[in-house]
C-alpha positions as CSV (number, residue, x, y, z in Angstrom):
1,X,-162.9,158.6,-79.3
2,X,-163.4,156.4,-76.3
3,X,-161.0,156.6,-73.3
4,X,-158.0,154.2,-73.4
5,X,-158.2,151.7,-70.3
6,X,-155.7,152.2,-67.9
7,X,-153.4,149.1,-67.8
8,X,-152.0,148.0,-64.9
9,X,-148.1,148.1,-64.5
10,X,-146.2,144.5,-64.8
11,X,-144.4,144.9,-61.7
12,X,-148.2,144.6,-60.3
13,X,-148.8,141.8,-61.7
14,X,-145.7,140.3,-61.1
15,X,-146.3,140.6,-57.3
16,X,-149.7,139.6,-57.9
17,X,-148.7,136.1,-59.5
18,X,-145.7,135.7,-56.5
19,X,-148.6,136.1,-54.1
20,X,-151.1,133.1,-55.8
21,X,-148.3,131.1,-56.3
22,X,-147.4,131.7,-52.3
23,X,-151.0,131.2,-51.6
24,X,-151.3,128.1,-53.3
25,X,-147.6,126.8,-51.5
26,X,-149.6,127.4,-48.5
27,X,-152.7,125.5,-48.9
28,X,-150.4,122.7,-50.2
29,X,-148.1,122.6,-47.3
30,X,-151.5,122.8,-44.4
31,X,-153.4,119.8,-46.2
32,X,-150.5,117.4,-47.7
33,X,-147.7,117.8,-45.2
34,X,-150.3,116.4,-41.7
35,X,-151.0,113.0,-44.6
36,X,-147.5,112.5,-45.9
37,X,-145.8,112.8,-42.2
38,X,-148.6,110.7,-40.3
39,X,-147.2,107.7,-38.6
40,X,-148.2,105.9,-35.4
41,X,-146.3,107.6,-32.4
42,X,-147.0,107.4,-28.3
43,X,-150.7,105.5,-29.1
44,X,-152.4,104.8,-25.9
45,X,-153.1,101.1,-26.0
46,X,-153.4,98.8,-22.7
47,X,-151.7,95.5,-22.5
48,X,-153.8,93.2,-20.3
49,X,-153.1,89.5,-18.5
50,X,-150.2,88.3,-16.4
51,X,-147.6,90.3,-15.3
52,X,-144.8,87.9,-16.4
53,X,-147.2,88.2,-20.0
54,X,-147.5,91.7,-19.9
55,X,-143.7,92.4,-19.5
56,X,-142.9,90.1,-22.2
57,X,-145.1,91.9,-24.4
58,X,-144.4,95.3,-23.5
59,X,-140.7,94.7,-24.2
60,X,-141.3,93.5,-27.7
61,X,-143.4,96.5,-28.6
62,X,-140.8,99.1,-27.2
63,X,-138.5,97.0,-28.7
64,X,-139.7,96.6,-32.2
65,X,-141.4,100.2,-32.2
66,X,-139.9,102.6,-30.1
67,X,-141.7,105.5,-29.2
68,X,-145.0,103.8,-31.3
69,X,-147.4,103.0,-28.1
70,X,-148.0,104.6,-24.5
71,X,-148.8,101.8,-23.0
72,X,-151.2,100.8,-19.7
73,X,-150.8,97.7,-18.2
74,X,-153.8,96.2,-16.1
75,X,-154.9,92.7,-14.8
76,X,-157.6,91.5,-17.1
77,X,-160.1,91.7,-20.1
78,X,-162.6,93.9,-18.2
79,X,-160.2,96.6,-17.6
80,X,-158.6,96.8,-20.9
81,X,-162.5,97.0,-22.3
82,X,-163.2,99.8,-19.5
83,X,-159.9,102.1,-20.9
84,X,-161.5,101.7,-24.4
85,X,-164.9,102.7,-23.9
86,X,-163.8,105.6,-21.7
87,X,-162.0,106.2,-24.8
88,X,-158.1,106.5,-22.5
89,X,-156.6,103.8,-25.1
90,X,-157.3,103.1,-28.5
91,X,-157.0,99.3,-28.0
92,X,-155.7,96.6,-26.4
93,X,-153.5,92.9,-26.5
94,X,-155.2,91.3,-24.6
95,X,-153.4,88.2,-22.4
96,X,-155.4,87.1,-20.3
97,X,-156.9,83.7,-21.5
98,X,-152.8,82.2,-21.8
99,X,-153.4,83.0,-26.0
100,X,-153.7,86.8,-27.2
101,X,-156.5,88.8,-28.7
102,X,-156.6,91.7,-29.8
103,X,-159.3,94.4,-28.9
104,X,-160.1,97.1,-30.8
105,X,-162.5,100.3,-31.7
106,X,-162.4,101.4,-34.9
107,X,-165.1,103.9,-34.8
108,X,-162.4,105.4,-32.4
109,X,-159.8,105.4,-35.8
110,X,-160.0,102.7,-38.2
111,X,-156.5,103.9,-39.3
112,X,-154.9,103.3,-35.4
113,X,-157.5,100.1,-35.4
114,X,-155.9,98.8,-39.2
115,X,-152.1,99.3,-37.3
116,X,-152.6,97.7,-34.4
117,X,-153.9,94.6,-36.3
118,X,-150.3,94.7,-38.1
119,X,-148.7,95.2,-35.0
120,X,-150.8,92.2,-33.0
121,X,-150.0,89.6,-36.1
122,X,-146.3,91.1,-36.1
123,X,-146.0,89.9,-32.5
124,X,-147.9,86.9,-33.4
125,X,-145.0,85.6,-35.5
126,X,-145.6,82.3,-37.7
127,X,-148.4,81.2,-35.1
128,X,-151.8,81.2,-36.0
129,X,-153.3,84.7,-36.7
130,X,-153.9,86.9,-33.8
131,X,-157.6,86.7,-32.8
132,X,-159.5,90.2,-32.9
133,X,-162.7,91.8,-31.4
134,X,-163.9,94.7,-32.2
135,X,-165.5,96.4,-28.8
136,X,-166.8,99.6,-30.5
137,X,-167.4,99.0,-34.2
138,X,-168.0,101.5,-36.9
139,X,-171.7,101.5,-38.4
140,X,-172.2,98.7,-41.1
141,X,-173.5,101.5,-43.9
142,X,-170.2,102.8,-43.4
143,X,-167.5,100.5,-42.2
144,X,-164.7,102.9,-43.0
145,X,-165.9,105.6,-41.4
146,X,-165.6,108.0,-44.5
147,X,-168.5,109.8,-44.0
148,X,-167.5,111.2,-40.9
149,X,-163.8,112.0,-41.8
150,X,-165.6,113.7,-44.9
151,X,-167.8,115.8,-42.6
152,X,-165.0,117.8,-41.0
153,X,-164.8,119.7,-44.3
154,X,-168.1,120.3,-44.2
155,X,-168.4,121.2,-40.4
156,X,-165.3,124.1,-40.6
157,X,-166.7,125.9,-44.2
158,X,-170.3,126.2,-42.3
159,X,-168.8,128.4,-39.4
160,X,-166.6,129.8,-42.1
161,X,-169.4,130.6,-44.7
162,X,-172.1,131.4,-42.5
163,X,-169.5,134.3,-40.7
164,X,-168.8,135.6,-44.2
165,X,-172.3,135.8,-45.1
166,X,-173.8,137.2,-42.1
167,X,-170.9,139.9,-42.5
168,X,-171.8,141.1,-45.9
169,X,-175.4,141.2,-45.3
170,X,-176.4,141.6,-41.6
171,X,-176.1,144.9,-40.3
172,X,-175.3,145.1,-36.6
173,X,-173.1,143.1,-34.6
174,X,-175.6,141.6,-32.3
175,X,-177.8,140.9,-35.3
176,X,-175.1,138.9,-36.9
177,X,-174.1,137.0,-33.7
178,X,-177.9,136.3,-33.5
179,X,-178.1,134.9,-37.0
180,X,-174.6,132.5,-35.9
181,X,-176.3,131.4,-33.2
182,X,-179.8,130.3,-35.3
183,X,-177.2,128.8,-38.1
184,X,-175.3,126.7,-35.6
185,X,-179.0,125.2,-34.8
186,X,-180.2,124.4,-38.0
187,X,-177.0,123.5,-39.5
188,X,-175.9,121.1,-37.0
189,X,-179.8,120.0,-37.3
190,X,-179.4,119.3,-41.0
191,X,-175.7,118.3,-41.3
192,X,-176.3,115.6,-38.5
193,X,-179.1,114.2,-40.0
194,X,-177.6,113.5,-43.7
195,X,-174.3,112.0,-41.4
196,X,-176.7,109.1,-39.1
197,X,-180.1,109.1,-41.2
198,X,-179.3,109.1,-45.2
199,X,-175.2,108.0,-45.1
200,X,-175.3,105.9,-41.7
201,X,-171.9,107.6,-40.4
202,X,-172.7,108.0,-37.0
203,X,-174.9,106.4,-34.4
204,X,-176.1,107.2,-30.6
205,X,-178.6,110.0,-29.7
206,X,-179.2,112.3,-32.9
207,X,-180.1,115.5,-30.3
208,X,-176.7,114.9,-28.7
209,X,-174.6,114.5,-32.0
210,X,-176.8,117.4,-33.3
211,X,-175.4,119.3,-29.8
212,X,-171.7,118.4,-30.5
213,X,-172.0,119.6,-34.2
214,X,-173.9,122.7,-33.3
215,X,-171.4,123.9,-30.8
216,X,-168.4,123.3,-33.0
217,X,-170.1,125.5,-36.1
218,X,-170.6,128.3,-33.4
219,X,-167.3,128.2,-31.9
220,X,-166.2,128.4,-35.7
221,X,-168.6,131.3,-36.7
222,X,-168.8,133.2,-33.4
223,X,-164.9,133.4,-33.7
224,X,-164.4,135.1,-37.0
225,X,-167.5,137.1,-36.4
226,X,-165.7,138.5,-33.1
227,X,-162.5,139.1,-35.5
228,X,-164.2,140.7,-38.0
229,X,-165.8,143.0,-35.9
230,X,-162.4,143.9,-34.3
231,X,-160.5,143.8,-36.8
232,X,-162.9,144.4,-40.0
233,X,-161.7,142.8,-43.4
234,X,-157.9,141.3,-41.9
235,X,-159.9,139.4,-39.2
236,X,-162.4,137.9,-41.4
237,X,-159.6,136.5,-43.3
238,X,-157.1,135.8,-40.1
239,X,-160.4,133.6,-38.6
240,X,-160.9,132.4,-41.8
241,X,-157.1,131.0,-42.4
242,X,-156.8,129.9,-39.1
243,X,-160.1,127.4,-39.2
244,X,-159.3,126.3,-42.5
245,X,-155.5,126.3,-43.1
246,X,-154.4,125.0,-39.8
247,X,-157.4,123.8,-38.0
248,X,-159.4,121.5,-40.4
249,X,-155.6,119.8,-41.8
250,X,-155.2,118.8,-38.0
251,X,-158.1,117.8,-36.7
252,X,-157.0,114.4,-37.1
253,X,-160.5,113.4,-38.0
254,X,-159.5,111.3,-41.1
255,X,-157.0,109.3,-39.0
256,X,-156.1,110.5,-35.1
257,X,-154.7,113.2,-33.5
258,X,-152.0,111.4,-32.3
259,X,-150.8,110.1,-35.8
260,X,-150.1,113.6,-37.1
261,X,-146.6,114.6,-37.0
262,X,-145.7,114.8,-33.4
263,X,-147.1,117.8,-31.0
264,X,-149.3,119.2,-33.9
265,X,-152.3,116.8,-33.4
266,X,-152.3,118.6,-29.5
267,X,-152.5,121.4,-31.1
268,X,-155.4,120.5,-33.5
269,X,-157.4,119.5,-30.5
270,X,-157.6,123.0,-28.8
271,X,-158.5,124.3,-32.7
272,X,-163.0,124.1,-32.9
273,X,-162.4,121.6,-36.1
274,X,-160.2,119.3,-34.1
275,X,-162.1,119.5,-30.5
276,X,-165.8,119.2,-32.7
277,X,-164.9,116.0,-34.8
278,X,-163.3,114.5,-31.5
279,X,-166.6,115.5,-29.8
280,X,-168.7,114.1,-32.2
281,X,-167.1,110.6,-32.1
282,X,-167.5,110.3,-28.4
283,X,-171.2,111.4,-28.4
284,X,-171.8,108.9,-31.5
285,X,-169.9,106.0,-30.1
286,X,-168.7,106.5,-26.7
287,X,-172.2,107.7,-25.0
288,X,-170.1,111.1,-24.3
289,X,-166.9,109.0,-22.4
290,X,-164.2,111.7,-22.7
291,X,-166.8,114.7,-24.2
292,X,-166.2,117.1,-21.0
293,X,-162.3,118.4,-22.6
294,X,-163.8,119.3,-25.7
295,X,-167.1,120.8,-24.9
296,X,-164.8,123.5,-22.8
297,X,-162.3,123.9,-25.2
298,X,-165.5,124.5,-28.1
299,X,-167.2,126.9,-25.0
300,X,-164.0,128.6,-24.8
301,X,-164.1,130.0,-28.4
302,X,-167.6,130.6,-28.5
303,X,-166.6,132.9,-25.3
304,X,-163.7,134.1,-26.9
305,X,-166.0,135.5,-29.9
306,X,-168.7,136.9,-28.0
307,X,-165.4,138.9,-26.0
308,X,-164.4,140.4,-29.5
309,X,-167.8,141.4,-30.5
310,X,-167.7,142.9,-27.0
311,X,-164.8,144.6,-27.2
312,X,-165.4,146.4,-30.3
313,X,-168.8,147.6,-29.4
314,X,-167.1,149.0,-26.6
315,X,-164.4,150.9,-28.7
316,X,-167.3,151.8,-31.0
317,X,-169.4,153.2,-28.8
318,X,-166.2,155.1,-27.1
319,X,-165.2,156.5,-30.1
320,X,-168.4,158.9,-30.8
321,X,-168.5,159.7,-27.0
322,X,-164.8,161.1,-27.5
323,X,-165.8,162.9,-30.0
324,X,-168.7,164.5,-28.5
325,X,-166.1,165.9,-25.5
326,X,-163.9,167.3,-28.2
327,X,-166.7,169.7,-29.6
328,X,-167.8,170.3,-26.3
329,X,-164.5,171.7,-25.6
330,X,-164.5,174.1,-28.9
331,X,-165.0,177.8,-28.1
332,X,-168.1,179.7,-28.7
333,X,-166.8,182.5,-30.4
334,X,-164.8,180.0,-33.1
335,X,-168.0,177.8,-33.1
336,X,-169.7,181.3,-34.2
């Protein structure tokens, strides 16, 4: 007679189900709670024209909104355009010709772009609609930018997969930081042309868009390889959660960092999702205006990983040279 199976006790798979069902909470809370709780808070915009204008203006917004705008005041049209295109507001009102205009960017965030059109016509009152320019459109194959809020995804599971992969069947740490490196190349290579060749996402210089993309997948992979190596198994999964669970929800590439619930969408830029998607919209669209904070915050992880790896060669190498003094120290006659 064959063996019965051992079953496995229900309090097991009691505390097997409470953990999926925590799991799942989880994953819920990191992806829905950034959408539901979005709203427009402290959005740089610029208010240009007259001071006398400017004032007026500036009170209606603080007054209607509170708390909605951080706003720059300057003296003209050309100003307002320069804050935009170094990417310091998202937009502007601009009062400068005696009747307002609005200037906006929506490959900057057609979400912030769609509520300051609200906001214009709002202060417009019954007049005649609020004129509006857009200084820095989106690309016409994609006028709603969905193809590059659906690259984030994309962008984060590379790092992500490419570290699991490389882990499972790469042997040797500088091998598999080697094979991260290569990945991050061809990757961004590949992912970068489907985004501005097939789907028309993005625009600008391919090489530099290809650069931004390929830095953000190796800040992603180098990290969790540097975790893993350190911390074997619990790392993988710790680098893993952390790129996935908290740094792809707030990137604030579907929208804007600074319509995520307040404080988090700072914290989504210093995450490799975050600091990537906003690199990739100022290489794309900007000519690189405003790139320099987010190529050293993506640097910064890439150094971070490399540091892990580092340090657990070190303990690794350590550990066999401790055990080498330990025998040395046995005595002869016991070694006999």
């Amino acid at each position: 007679m064959a063996p019965t199976a051992t079953r496995s006790p229900w309090p097991r798979i009691g505390a097997i189900v409470l953990l999926l069902t925590a799991l799942l909470s989880v994953i819920m809370i990191a992806f829905a709670w950034p959408a539901t709780r979005s709203s427009v808070h402290d959005i740089p915009i610029a208010v240009a024209g007259p001071p006398a204008a400017t004032a007026q203006v500036t009170q209606q917004l603080s007054a209607k909104r509170p708390g909605a705008f951080d706003i720059t005041v300057v003296d003209g049209t050309a100003a307002a355009e320069r804050l935009i295109l170094d990417r310091e507001v998202y937009g502007a009102i601009d009062l400068s010709s005696g009747h307002p205009q609005l200037i906006i960017a929506s490959a900057a965030s057609p979400a912030i772009a769609t509520a300051l059109q609200q906001v214009a016509q709002a202060l417009g009152g019954t007049e005649a609609a609020v004129p509006v320019r857009d200084l820095v459109p989106l690309p016409t194959d994609d006028p709603r930018g969905a193809g590059l809020a659906a690259g984030a995804l994309p962008l984060v599971l590379g790092g992500i997969v490419a570290a699991g992969l490389l882990t499972s069947l790469v042997a040797g740490a500088a091998r598999r930081l080697a094979g991260a490196a290569a990945f991050a190349v061809t990757g961004a290579l590949a992912l970068t042309a489907i985004l501005q060749f097939w789907l028309g996402s993005v625009e600008g210089s391919y090489w530099l868009n290809a650069g931004a993309v390929a830095l953000g997948i190796a800040a992603t992979a180098l990290t969790i390889l540097g975790l893993e190596s350190l911390l074997g198994a619990a790392g993988l999964g710790l680098g893993a959660a952390t790129m996935m669970l908290v740094g792809n929800p707030l990137s604030g590439l579907a929208s804007a960092p600074e319509m995520l619930p307040s404080g988090w969408g700072t914290v989504g830029q210093y995450l490799p999702p975050g600091a990537a998607g906003s690199l990739l919209r100022s290489t794309a669209f900007f000519d690189g205006h405003a790139a320099a904070p987010h190529v050293w915050v993506l640097l910064g992880w890439v150094a971070l990983g490399l540091a892990l790896a580092g340090l657990a060669a070190v303990r690794t190498t350590r550990r066999p040279a401790e055990g080498e003094r330990a025998d040395d120290k046995i005595p002869v006659a016991a070694a006999a």
